[in-house]
N, C-alpha and C positions, 0 to 999 in steps of 0.2 A: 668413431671420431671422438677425438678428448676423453671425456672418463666415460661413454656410453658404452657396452660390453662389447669388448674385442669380439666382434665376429664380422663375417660379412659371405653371403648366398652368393654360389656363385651354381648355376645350371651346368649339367651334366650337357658338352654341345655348346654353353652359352648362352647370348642370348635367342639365334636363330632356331636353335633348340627349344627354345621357353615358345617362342611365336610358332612354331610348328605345331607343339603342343596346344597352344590356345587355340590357332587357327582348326585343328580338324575338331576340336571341342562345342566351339561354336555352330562349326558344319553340322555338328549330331542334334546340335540343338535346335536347326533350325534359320541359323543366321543367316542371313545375307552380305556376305562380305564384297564392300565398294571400294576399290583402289584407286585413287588418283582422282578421288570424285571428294573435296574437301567440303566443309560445311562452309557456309559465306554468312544464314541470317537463321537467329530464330523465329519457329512460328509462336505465336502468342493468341491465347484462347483468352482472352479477360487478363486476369494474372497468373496461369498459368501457363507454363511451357508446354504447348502442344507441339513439337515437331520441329525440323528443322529446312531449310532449304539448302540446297548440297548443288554444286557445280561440277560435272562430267568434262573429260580434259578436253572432248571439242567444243564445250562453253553452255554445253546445254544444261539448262539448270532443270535441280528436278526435287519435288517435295517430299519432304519423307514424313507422316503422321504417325507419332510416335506417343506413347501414354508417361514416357519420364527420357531425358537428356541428361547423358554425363558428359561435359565439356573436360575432357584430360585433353588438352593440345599443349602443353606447357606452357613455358611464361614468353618472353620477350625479348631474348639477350640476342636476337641477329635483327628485332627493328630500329633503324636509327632513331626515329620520330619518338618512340615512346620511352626509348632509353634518354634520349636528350630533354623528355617531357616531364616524366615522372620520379627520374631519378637524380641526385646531385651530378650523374657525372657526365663526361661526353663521348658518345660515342667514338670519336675518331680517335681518343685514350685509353681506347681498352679492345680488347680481342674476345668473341666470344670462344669460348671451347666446349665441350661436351654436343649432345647431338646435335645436328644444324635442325634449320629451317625453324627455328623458337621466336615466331612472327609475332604472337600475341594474336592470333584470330579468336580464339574460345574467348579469350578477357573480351575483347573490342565486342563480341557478338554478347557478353553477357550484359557487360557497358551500356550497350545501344537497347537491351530491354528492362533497363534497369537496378542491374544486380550490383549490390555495393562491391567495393573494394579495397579491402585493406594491406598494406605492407607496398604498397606500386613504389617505394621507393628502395627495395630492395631487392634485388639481382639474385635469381635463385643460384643456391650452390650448384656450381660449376659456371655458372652464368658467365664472368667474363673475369678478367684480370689485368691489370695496367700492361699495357705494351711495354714490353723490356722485361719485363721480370715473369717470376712465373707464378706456377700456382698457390708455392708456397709462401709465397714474401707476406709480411704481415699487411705490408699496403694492399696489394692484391685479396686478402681474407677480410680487410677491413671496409673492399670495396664492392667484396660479393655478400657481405654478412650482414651492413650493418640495414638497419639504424640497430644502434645497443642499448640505446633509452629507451624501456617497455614502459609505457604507461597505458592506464586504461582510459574511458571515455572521459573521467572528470579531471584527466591532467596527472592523476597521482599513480607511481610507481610500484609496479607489485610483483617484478622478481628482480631478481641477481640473473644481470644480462648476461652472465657465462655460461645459461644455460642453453645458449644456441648452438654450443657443441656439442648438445647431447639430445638426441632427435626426440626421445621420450621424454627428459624434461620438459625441453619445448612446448612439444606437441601436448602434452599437459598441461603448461601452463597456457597456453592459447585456448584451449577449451573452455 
């Protein structure tokens, strides 16, 4: 994307290829793989994250005690509430695209135990795009990209906001 090095991975098979792979990986190691059993709440030991509570699809819920949580559930671009909450824009103006079900349960469950969060008012890439136009219209980039004013805690500015085209700039300078 933009001046970040022309390349881009692409899995031999795709992606159900990549999950094949990780899935018998897992199996060797051990895991326990839960389908359709989503997390709803963390457990909380003091201040840390002990475990989570996971919901099974006939509603039974069931505890999982766990010694570290990685919450990857992505962001929020298919909930109404949070997109019309946290973001300048309105949901019923934009469409999301890229994988569905991007509810925002990880953020809300980290939210609820106290975990900050920065950037809620931007729509992760592919997040969504104004109805009528497509991916690429600058309206649409402007409204999955921005905000474009980086400042830090004290108010003052400390990059050249074009480095949001380039995931390793970024990701550098957010560190």
């Amino acid at each position: 994307l933009g001046s970040s090095p022309q390349t881009w991975h692409v899995f031999e098979g795709l992606g159900s290829n990549a999950m094949k792979t990780l899935h018998e990986k897992a199996l060797e190691l051990g895991v326990k793989v839960m389908t359709e059993t989503p997390g709803k709440e963390l457990i909380m030991d003091g201040d840390r994250i002990a475990g989570i509570i996971a919901e099974k699809k006939d509603g039974t819920k069931i505890k999982i005690n766990a010694n570290a949580v990685i919450l990857a559930t992505g962001g929020f671009a298919d909930n109404k509430e949070m997109i019309n909450m946290y973001t300048p824009h309105n949901y019923d103006n934009i469409e999301a695209i890229g994988s569905p079900q991007r509810t925002g349960d990880g953020i809300r469950m980290g939210m609820e135990v106290g975990a900050d969060v920065v950037g809620m008012s931007a729509i992760m890439m592919c997040g969504g795009v104004l109805k009528g136009l497509g991916v690429n219209s600058e309206l649409s980039v402007a409204a999955g990209r921005s905000p474009f004013l980086w400042v830090n805690e004290h108010g003052k500015r400390f990059a050249d906001e074009s480095i949001v085209f380039n995931f390793s700039f970024s990701g550098n300078a957010m560190s």
